[in-house]
PAGUMI-871360 format. One record per residue (C-alpha): residue in three letters; chain; x, y, z. Coordinates in steps of 0.05 Angstrom, whole numbers, plus 5000, padded with zeros to 4 digits. Layout:
N
{ALA; A; {X; Y; Z}}
...
***
This chain:
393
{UNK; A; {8136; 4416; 2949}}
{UNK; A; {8119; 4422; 3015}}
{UNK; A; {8181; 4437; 3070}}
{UNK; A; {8138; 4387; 3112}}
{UNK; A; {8140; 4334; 3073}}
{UNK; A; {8216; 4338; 3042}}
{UNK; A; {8242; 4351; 3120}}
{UNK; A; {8297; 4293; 3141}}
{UNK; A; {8283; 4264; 3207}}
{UNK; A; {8346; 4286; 3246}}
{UNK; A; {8332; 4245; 3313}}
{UNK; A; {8320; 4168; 3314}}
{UNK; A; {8239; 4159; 3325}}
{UNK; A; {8220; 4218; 3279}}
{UNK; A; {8159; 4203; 3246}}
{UNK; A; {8181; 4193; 3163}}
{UNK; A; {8127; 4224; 3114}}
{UNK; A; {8095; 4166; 3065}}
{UNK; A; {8103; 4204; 3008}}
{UNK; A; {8149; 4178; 2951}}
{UNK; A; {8198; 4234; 2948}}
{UNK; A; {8222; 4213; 3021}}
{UNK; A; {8248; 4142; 3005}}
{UNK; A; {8314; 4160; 3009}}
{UNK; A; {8308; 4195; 3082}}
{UNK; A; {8268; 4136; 3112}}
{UNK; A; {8312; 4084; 3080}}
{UNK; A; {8365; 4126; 3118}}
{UNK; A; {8332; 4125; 3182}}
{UNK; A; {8324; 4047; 3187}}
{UNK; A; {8389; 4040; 3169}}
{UNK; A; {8406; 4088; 3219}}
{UNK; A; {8366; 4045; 3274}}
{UNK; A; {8387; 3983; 3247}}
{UNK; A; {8458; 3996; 3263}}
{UNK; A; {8439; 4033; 3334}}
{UNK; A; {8407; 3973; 3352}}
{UNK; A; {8348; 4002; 3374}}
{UNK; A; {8292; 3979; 3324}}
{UNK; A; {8214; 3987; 3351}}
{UNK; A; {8209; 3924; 3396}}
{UNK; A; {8149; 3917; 3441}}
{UNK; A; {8179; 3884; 3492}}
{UNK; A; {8239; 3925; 3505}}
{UNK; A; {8247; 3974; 3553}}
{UNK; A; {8277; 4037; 3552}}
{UNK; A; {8328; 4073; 3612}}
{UNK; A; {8366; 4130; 3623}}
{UNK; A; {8437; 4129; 3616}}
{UNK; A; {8448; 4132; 3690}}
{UNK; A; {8404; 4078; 3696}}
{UNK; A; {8437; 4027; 3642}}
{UNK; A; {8494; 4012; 3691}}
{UNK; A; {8451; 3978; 3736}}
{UNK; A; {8379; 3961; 3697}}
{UNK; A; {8414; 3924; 3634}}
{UNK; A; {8494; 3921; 3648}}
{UNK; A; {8490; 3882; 3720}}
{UNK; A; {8467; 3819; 3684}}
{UNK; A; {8533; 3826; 3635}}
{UNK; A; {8574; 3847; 3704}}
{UNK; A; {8544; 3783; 3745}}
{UNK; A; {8559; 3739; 3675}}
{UNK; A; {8632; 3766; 3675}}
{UNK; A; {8641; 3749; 3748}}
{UNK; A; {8618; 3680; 3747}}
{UNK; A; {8659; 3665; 3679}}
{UNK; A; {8725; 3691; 3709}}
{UNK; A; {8720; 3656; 3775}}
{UNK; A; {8707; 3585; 3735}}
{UNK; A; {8766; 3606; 3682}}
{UNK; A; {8818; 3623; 3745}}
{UNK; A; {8794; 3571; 3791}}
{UNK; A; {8804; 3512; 3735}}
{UNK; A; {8869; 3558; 3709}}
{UNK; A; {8892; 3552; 3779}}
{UNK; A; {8895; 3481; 3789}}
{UNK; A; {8917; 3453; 3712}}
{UNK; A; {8987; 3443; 3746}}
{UNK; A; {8970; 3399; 3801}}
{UNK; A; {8919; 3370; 3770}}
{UNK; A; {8967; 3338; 3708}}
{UNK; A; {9017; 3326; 3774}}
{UNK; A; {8974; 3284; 3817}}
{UNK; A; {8923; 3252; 3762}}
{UNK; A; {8967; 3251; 3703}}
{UNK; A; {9036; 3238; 3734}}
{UNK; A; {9073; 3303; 3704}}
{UNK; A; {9139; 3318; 3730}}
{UNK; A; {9136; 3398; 3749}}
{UNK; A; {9169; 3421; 3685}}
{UNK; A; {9113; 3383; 3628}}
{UNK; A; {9059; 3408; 3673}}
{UNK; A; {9084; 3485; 3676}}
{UNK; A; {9092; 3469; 3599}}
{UNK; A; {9017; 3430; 3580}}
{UNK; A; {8987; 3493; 3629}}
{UNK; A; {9021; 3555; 3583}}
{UNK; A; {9011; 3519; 3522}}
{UNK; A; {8935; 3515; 3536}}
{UNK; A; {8947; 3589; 3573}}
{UNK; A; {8973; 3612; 3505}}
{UNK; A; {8907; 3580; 3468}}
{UNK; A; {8860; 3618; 3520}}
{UNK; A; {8892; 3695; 3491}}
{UNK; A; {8893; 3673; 3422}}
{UNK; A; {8822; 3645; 3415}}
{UNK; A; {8800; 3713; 3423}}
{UNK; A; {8818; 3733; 3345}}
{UNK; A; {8768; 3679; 3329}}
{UNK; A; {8712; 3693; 3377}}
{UNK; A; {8711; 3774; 3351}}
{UNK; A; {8721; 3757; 3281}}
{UNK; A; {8657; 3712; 3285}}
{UNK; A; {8624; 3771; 3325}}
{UNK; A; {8645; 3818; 3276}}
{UNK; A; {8627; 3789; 3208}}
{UNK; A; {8570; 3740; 3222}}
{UNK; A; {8542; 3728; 3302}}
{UNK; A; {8538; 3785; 3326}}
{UNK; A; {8560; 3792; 3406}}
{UNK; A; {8498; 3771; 3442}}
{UNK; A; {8491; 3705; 3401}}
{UNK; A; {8570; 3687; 3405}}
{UNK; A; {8570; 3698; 3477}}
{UNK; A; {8516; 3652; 3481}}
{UNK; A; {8536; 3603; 3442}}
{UNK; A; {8613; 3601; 3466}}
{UNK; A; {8583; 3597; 3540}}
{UNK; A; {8551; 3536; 3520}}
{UNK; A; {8619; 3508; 3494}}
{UNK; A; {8649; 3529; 3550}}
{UNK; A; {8599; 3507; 3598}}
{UNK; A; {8611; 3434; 3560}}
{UNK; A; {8693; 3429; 3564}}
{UNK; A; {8676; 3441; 3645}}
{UNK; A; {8630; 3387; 3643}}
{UNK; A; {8675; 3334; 3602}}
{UNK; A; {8741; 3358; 3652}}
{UNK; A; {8696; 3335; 3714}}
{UNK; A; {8677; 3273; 3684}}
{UNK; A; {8757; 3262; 3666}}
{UNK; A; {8786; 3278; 3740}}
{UNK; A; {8733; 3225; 3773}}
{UNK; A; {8773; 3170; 3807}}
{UNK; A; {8765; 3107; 3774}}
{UNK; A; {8760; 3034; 3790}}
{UNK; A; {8788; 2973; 3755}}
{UNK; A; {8706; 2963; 3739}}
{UNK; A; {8688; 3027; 3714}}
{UNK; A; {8660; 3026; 3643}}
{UNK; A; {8704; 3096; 3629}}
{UNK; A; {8771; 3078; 3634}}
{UNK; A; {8776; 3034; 3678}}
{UNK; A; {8832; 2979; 3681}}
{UNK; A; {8903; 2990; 3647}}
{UNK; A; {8870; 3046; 3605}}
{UNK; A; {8852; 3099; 3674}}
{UNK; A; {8915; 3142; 3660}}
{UNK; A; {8895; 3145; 3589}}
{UNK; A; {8827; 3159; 3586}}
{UNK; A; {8835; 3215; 3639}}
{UNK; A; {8889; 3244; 3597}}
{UNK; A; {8838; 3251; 3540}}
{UNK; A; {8776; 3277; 3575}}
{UNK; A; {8820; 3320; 3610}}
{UNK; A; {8852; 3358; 3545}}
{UNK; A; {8784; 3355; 3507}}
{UNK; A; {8756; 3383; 3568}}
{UNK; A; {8804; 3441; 3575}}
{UNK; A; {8814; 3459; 3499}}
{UNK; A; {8733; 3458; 3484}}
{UNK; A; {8741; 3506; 3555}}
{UNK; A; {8789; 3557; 3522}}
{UNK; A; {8752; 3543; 3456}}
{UNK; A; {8689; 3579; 3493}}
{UNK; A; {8735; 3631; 3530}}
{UNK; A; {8753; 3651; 3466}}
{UNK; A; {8686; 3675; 3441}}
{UNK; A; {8666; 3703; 3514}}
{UNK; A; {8736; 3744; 3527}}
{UNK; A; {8736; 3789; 3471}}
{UNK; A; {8658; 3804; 3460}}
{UNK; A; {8627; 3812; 3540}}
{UNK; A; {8661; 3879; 3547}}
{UNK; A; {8651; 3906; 3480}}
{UNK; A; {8572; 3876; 3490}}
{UNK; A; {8568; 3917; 3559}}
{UNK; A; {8600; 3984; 3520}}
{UNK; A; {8546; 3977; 3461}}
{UNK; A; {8492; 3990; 3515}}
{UNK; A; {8509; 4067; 3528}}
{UNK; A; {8500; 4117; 3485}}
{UNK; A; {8558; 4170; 3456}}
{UNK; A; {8530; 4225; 3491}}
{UNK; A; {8571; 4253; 3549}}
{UNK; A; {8516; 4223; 3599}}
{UNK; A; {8527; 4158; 3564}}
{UNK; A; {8607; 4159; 3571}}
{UNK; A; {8608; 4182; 3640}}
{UNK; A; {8560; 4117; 3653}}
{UNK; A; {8609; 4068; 3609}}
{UNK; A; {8658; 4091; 3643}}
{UNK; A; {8622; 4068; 3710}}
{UNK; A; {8607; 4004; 3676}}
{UNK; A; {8683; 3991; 3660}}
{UNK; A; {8704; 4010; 3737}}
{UNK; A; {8649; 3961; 3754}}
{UNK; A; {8664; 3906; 3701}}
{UNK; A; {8729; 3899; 3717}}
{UNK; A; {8718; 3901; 3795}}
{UNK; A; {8673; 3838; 3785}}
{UNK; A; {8741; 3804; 3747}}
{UNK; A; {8783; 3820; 3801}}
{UNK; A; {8722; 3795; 3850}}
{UNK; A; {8724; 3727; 3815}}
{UNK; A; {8795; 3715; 3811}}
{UNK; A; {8790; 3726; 3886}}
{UNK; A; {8745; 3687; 3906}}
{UNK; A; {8765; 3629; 3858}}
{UNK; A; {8838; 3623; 3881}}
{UNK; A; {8808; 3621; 3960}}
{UNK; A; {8755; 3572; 3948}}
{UNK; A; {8757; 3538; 3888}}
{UNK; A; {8836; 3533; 3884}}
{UNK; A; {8842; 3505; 3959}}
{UNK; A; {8782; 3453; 3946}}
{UNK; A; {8825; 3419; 3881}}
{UNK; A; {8890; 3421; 3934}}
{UNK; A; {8862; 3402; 4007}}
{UNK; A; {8789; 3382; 3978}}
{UNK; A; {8725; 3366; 4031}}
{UNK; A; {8724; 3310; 4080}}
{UNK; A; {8649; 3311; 4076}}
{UNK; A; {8648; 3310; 4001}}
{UNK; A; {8698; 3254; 3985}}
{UNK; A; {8764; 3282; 4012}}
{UNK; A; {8828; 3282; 3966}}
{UNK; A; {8799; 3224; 3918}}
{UNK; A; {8744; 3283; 3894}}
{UNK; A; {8779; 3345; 3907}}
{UNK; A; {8784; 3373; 3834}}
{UNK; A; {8715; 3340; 3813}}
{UNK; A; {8678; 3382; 3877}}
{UNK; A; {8726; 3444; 3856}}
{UNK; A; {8711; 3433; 3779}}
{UNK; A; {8637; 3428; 3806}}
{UNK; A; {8627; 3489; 3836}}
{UNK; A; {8662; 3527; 3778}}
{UNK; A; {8612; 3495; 3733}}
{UNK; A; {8559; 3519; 3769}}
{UNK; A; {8575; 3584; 3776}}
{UNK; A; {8584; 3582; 3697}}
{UNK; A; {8508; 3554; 3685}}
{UNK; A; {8484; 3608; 3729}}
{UNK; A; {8528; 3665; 3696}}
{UNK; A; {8496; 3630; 3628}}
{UNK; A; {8428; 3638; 3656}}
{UNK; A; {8434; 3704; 3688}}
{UNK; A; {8453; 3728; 3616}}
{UNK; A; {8400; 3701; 3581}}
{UNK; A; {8345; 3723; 3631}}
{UNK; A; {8369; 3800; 3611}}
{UNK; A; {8362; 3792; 3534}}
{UNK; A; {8301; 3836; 3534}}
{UNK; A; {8335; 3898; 3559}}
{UNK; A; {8389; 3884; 3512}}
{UNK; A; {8413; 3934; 3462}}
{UNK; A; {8446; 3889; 3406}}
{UNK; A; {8485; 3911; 3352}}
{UNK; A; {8484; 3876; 3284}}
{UNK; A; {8561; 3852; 3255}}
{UNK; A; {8576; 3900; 3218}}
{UNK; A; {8644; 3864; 3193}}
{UNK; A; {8711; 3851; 3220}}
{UNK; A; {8750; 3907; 3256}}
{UNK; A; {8814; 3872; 3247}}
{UNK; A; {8802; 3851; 3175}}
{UNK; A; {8792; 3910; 3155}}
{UNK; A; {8853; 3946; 3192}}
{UNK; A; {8892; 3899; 3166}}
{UNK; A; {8866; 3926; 3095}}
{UNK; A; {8879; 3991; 3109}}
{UNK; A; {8951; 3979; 3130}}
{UNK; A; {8960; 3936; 3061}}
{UNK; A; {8931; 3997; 3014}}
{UNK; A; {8964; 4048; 3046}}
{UNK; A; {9030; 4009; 3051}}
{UNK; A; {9020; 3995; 2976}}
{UNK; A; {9010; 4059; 2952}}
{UNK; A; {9064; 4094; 2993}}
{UNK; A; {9108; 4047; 2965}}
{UNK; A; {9082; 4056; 2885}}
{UNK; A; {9092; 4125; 2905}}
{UNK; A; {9157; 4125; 2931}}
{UNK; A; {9180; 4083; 2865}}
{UNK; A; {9153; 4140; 2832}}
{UNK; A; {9191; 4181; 2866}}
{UNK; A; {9250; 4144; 2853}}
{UNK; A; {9240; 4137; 2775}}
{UNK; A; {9239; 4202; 2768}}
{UNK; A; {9302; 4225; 2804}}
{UNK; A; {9338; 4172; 2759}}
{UNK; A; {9303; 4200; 2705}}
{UNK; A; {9320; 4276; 2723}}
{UNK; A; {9396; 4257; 2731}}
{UNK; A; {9394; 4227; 2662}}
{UNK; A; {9362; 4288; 2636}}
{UNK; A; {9408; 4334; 2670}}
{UNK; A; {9466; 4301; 2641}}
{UNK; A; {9445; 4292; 2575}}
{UNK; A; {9431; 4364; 2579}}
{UNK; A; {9499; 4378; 2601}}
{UNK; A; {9535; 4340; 2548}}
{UNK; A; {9488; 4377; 2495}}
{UNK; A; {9507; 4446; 2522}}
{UNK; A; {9579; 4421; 2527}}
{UNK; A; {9578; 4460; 2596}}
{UNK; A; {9546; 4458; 2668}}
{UNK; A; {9474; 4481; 2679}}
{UNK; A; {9475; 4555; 2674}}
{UNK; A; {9552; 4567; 2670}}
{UNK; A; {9565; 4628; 2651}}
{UNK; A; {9505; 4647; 2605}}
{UNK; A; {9466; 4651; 2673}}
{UNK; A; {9413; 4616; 2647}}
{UNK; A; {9383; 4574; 2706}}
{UNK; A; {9335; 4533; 2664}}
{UNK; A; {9379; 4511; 2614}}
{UNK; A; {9384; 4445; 2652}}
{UNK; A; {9308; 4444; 2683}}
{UNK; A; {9282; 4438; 2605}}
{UNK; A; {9307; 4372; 2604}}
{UNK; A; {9276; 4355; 2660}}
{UNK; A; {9217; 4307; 2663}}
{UNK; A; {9157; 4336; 2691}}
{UNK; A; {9106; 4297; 2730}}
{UNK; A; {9048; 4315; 2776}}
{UNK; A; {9053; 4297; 2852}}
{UNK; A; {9010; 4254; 2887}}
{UNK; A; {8974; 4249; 2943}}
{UNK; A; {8983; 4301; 3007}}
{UNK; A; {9054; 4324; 3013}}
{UNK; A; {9040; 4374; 3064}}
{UNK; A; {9074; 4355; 3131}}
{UNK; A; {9015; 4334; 3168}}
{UNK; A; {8995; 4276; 3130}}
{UNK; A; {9004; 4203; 3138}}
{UNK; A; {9027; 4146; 3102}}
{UNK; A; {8957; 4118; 3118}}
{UNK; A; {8916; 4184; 3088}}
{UNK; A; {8937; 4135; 3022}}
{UNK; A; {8868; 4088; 3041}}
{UNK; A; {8823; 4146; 3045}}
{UNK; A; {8772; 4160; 2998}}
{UNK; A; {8797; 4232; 2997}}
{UNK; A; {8871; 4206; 2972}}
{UNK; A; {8839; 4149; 2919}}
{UNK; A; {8839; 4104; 2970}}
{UNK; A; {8781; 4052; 2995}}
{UNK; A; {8763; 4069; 3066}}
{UNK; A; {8722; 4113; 3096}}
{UNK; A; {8771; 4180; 3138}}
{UNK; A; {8744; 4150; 3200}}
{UNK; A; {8766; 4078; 3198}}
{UNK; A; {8838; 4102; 3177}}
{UNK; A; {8830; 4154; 3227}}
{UNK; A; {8817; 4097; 3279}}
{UNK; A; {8883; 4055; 3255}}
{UNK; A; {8929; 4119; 3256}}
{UNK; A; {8905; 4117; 3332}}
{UNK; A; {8918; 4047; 3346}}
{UNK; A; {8987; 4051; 3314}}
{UNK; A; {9006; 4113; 3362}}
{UNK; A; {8987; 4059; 3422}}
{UNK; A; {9038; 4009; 3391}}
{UNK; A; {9099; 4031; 3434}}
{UNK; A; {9051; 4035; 3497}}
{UNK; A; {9028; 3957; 3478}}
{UNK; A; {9097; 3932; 3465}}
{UNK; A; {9124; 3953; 3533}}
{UNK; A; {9059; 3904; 3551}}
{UNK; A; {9095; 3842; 3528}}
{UNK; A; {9149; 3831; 3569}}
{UNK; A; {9116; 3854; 3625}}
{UNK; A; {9072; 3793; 3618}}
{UNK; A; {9118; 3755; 3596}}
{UNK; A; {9154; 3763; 3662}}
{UNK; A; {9090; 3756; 3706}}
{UNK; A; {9074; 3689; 3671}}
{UNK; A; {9145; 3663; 3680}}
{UNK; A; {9135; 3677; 3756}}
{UNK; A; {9064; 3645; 3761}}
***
């Protein structure tokens, strides 16, 4: 056959002969570009790496900024707001603001499991920013002041019906944090390449992304922060403060929402390919099981060796190789089993998962665990740091 025609395209856009014998190689290039993200769209342009930072990743950048200054400026408020509109003393409003706090960094797990196994990150960030966009709108419609003949809430039921819009408001808020938090960055990171080019940019991007968090937590805790305290004489005074603060964060949030959608064509989106965590979590569980069926091995057979050996010794009516210097007297009644797995001193408990060992997993996914469990003393030391910082805030 012809070395034309039985080549396998080695770059992503090689032409793939039509002839039969090459199924395999072009079913392995789509899947290839499938996964890349990069299938043959019309519409979508292509950059350098140098230019992703700024061509595709400044609409995720802009969408971060906005998002953070509406979560910090809302954040930033909760405990005067339950104070002056619900009548909190100091010590239920520090504890309704962590609680919800606490629900803002767990949410996460969900949004990037949903990313993972079934949205994919472009449609969950879109649809959590919707959600999120939604809670705002419910919590400005629950901090409204309200008259005795208002048809929401008003009368004996005020200080009940702004309770409730204001918890469904902030819950269906850190409902839609959750599936923005843990997928924007990740989103921005899929953009760029693994070349070196492509790494020095992400790296760029990361400087930048972050940058634009710290940007929004700035400017939310000087503007929209001292609106919900001191609020505007020209737009309602004190009676409006957290509904003109609330306002502004909301806006910021629909134009984040739309900034993100307008760059969907320069977009490089990845499909799910499954959950990260699930499938660490499987890892640990295999390898864990089969170190410890191995171990119990282990075990059985030292029992069994001792009862060999002794049985051995009462046969011989003597100690192993007394005086007839025969060493292996004793090591004949000795069981003999073959090892398993890698003894040698470099391997890990969580080699057990690979493929290579009779595992499930493919080296590079256990590979990626071993590295994450070599961070664990790094991201222990994390929690009582934060601990510590949230107790003072």
């Amino acid at each position: 056959m012809d070395d034309e025609q039985t080549q396998v395209p080695l770059l992503l856009g090689e032409p793939v002969s039509d002839d039969g014998d090459d199924e395999n190689a072009r079913e392995a290039h789509e899947a290839i570009t499938a996964v890349a993200g990069i299938m043959d769209t019309p519409h979508k342009p292509q950059f350098l790496q140098s230019q992703i930072l700024w061509r595709v990743c400044s609409f995720i950048i802009v969408t971060e900024f906005c998002e953070r200054l509406s979560y910090y400026g809302v954040g930033g408020s909760l405990v005067l707001l339950f104070q002056s509109h619900l009548n909190y003393t100091n010590a239920q409003a520090d504890n309704a603001y962590a609680i919800w706090s606490g629900l803002c960094y767990c949410a996460p797990l969900v949004g990037g499991w949903l990313a993972d196994s079934y949205l994919g990150r472009f449609k969950t960030i879109g649809v959590f920013s919707g959600i999120y966009l939604v809670g705002l709108l419910v919590l400005i419609i629950g901090v409204l002041p309200r008259t005795p003949a208002d048809p929401i809430g008003g009368g004996a039921a005020t200080r009940t019906t702004t309770e409730a819009l204001v918890y469904i408001g902030i819950y269906t808020l850190a409902l839609g944090d959750g599936g923005i938090k843990p997928n924007v960055s990740t989103f921005g990171a899929d953009q760029f390449s693994q070349s070196a080019e492509g790494k020095r940019a992400m790296e760029s991007f990361f400087n930048s992304f972050y940058a634009a968090i710290n940007c929004g937590a700035l400017i939310s805790f000087t503007l929209i922060v001292s609106i919900t305290q001191y609020g505007l004489p020209w737009l309602g005074g004190t009676d409006y403060r957290f509904a003109v603060g609330f306002s502004i964060a909301a806006l910021f949030t629909a134009g984040g929402i739309g900034i993100f959608w307008s760059g969907r064509r320069r977009y490089k989106m990845m499909p799910p390919t499954g959950s990260v965590l699930a499938t660490s979590m499987a890892i640990l569980f295999q390898a864990a099981g089969k170190s410890l069926r191995a171990w119990r091995v282990r075990q059985d057979w030292i029992v069994s060796a001792g009862a060999a050996a002794a049985a051995g010794e009462e046969g011989n009516g003597s100690t192993c190789g007394s005086s007839s210097g025969d060493s292996g007297s004793c090591s004949s009644h000795l069981p003999v089993i073959a090892p398993s797995g890698d003894d040698s001193a470099s391997s890990s408990w969580l080699d057990q998962a690979k493929r290579s060992h009779g595992g499930s997993f493919a080296a590079v996914d256990v590979e990626g665990v071993k590295c994450v469990c070599r961070l664990l003393p790094f991201l222990f030391f994390l929690i009582p740091y934060w601990t510590c910082y949230t107790q003072v805030n």
